[in-house]
N, CA and C of each residue as an Amber inpcrd file, in Angstrom:
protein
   297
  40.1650000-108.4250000 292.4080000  39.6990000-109.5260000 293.2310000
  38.6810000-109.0490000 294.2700000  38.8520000-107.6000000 294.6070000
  37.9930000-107.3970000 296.0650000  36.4420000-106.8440000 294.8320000
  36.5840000-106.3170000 293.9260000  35.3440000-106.4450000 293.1360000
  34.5560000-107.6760000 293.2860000  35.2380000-108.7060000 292.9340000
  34.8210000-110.0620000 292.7760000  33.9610000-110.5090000 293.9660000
  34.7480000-110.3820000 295.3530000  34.0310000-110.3810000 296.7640000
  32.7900000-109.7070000 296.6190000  32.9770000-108.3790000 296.5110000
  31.7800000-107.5140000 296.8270000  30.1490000-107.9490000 295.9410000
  30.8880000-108.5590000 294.4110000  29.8330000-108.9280000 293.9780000
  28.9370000-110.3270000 294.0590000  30.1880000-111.1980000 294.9700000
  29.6770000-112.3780000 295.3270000  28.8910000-111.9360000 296.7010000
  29.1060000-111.2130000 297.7180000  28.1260000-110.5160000 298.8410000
  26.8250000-110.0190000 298.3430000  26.8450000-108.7990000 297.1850000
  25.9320000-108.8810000 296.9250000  24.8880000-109.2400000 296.2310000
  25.1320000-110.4930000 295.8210000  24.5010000-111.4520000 294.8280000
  23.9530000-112.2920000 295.7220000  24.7340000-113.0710000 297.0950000
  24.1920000-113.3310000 297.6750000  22.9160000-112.8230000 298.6620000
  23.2340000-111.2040000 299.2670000  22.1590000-110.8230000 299.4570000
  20.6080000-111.0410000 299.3120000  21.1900000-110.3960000 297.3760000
  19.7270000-110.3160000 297.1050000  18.9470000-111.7830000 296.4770000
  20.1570000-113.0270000 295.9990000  19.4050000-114.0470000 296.4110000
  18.5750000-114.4160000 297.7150000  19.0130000-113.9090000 298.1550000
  18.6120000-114.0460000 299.7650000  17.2030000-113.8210000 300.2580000
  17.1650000-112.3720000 299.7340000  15.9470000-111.4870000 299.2520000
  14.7870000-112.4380000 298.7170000  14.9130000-112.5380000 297.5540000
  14.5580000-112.8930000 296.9040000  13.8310000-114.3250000 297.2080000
  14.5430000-115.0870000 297.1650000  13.8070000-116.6770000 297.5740000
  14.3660000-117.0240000 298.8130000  13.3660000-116.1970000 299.5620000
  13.7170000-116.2900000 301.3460000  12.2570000-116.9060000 301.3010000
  11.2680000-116.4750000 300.6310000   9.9550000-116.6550000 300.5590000
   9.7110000-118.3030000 299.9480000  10.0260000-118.6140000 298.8500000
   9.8310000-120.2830000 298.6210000  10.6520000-121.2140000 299.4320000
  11.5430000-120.8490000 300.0930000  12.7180000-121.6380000 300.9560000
  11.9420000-121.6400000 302.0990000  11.5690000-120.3560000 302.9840000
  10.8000000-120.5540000 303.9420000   9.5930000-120.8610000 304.2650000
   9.0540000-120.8730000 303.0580000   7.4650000-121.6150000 302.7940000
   7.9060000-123.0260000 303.1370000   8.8000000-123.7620000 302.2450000
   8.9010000-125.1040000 302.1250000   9.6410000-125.6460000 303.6100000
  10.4790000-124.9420000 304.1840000  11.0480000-125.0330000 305.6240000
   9.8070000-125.4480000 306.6430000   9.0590000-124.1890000 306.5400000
   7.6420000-124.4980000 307.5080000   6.7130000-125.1640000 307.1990000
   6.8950000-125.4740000 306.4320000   5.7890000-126.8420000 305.7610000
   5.8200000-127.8750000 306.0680000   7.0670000-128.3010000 306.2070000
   8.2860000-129.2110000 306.2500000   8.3780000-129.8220000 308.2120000
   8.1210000-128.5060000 308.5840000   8.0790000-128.8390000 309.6740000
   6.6520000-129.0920000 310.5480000   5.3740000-128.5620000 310.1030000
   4.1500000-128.4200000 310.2010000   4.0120000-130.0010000 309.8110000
   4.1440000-131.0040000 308.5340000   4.0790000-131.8970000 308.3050000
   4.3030000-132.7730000 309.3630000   5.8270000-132.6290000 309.5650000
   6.8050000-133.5120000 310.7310000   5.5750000-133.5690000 312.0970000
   5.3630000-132.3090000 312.5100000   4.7990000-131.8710000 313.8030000
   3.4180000-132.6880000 313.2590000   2.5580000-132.1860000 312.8050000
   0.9750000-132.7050000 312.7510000   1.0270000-134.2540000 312.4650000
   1.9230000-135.0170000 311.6400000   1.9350000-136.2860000 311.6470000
   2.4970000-137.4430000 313.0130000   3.4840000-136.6210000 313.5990000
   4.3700000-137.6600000 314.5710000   3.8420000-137.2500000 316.2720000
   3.4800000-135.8530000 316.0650000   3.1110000-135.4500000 317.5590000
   1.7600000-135.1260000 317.8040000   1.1490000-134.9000000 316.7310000
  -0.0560000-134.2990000 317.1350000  -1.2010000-135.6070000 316.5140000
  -0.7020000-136.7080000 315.2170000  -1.5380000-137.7580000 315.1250000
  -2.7250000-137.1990000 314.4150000  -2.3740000-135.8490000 313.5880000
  -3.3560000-135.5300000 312.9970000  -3.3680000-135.9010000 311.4530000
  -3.9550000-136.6720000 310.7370000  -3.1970000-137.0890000 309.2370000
  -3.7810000-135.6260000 308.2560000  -5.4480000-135.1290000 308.9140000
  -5.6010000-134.7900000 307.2390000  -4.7130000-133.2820000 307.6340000
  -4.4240000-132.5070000 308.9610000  -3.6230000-131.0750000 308.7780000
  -2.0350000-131.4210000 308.0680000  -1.5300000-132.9920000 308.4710000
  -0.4120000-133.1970000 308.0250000  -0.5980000-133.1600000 305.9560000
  -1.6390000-133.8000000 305.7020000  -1.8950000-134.0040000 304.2370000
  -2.2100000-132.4720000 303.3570000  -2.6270000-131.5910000 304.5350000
  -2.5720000-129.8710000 304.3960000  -1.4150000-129.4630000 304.1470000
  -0.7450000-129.7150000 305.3750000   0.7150000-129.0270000 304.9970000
   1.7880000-129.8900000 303.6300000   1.3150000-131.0030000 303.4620000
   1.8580000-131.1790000 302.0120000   1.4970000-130.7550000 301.1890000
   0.4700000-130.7160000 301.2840000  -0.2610000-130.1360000 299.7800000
   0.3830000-128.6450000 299.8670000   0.4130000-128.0640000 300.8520000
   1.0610000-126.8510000 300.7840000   2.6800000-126.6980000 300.4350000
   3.1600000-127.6820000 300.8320000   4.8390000-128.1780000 300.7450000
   5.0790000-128.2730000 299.1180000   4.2870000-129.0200000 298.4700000
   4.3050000-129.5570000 296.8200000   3.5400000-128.8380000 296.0140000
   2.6740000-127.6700000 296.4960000   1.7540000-126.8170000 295.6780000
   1.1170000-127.5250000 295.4020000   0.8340000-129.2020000 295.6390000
  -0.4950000-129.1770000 294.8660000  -1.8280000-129.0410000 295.2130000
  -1.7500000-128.0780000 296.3100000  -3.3210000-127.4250000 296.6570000
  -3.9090000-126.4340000 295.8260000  -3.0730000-125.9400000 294.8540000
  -3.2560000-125.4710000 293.5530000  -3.9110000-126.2050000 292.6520000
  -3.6730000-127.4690000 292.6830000  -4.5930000-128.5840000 291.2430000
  -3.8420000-128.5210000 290.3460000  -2.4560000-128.2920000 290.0990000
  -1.9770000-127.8750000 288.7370000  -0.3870000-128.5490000 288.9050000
  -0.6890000-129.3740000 288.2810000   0.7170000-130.1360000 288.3880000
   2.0830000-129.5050000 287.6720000   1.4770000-128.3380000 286.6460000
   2.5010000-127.3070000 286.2720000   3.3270000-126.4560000 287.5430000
   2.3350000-125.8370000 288.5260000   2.6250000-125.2460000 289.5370000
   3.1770000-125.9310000 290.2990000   3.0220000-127.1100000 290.7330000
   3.8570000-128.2150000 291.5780000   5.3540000-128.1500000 290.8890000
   6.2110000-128.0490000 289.1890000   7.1370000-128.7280000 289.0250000
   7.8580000-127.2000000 289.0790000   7.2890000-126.0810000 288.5940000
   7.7700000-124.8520000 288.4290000   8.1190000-124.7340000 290.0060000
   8.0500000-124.8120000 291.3700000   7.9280000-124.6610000 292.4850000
   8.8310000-125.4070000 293.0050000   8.8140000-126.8190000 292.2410000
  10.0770000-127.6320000 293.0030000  11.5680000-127.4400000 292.2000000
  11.0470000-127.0660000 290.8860000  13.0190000-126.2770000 289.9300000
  13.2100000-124.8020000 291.2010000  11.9880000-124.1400000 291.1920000
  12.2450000-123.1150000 291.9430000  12.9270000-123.2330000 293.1250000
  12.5630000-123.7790000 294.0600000  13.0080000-123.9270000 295.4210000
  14.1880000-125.1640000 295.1670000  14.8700000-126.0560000 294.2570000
  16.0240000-126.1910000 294.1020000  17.1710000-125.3130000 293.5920000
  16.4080000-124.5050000 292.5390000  18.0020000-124.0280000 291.8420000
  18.1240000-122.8450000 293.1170000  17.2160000-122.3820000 294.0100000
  17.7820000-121.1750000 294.6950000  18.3200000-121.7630000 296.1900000
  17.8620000-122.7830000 296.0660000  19.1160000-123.7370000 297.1520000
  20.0450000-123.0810000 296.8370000  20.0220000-124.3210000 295.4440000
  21.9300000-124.1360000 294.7600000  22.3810000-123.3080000 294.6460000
  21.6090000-121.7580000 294.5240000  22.2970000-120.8470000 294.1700000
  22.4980000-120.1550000 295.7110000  21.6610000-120.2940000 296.6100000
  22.5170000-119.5940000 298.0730000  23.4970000-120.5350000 298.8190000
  23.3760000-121.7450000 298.4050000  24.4850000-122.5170000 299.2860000
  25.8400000-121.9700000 297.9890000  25.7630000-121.8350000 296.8160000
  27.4910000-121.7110000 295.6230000  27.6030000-120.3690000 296.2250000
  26.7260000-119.0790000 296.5580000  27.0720000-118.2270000 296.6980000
  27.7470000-117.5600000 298.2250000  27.2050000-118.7210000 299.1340000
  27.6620000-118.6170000 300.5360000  28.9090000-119.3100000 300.4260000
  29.2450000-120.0810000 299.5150000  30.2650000-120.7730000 299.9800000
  31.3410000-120.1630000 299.4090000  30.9420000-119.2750000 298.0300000
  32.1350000-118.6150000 297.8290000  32.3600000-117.2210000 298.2290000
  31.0350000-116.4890000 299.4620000  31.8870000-115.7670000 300.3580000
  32.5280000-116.0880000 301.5270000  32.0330000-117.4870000 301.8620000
  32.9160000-118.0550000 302.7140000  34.5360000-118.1340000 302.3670000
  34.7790000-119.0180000 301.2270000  35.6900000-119.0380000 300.7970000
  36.7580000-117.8880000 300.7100000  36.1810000-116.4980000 299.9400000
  36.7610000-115.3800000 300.0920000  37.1850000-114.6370000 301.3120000
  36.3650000-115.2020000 302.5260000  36.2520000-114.7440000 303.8510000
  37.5800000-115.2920000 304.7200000  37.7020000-116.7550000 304.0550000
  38.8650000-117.2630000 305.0470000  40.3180000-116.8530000 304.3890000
  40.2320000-116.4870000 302.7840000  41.3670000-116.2730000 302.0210000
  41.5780000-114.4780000 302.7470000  40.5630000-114.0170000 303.1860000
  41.2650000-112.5500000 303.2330000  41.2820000-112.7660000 304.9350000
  41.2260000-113.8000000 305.4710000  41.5990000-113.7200000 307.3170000
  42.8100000-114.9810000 307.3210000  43.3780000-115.4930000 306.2120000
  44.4910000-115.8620000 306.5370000  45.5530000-115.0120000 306.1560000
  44.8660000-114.2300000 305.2140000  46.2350000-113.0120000 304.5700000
  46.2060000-112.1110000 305.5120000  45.6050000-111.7350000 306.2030000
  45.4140000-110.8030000 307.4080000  46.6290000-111.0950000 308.5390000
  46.2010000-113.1250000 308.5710000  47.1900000-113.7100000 309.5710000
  48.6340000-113.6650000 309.1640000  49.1010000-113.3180000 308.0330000
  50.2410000-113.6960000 307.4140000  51.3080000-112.3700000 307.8390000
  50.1190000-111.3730000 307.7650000  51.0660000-110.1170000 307.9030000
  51.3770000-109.3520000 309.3030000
């Protein structure tokens, strides 16, 4: 079982690693949008940062769909993998509490 932990830690890690870069692209995009449209009243930097948000400042509507599977499945895969070291985290601090 403590195999199991260690490899759910480090799976999460290097997901982590890994698509820290399309998660945080789309985070700051996300927020650059929010900001240049509602506070700053600027439309075309807001229509920038979408195009940057959806890739399609690329022109390639391939690159837009590959980008949005991308930056979903590695959601899914750091929120299943946080949650099952969470999970493992509270199972080995209530057995802790037990003894």
């Amino acid at each position: 079982m403590a195999n199991l932990k260690a490899k759910f830690y480090k799976y999460h890690r290097e997901l982590g690693i890994i698509f820290s870069l399309p998660l945080a692209l789309c985070a700051v995009t996300a927020m650059g949008m929010t900001i240049a449209r509602e506070f700053l009243h600027n439309r075309p930097l807001a229509k920038f940062f979408f195009s940057l948000h959806t890739m399609s400042i690329f022109g390639s509507e391939e690159i837009e769909n590959i980008y949005s599977i991308i930056v979903g499945i590695s959601t899914l895969a750091i929120i299943f993998t946080g949650l099952m070291c969470l999970v493992s985290f509270k199972k080995k601090k209530s057995n802790q509490n037990q003894e």
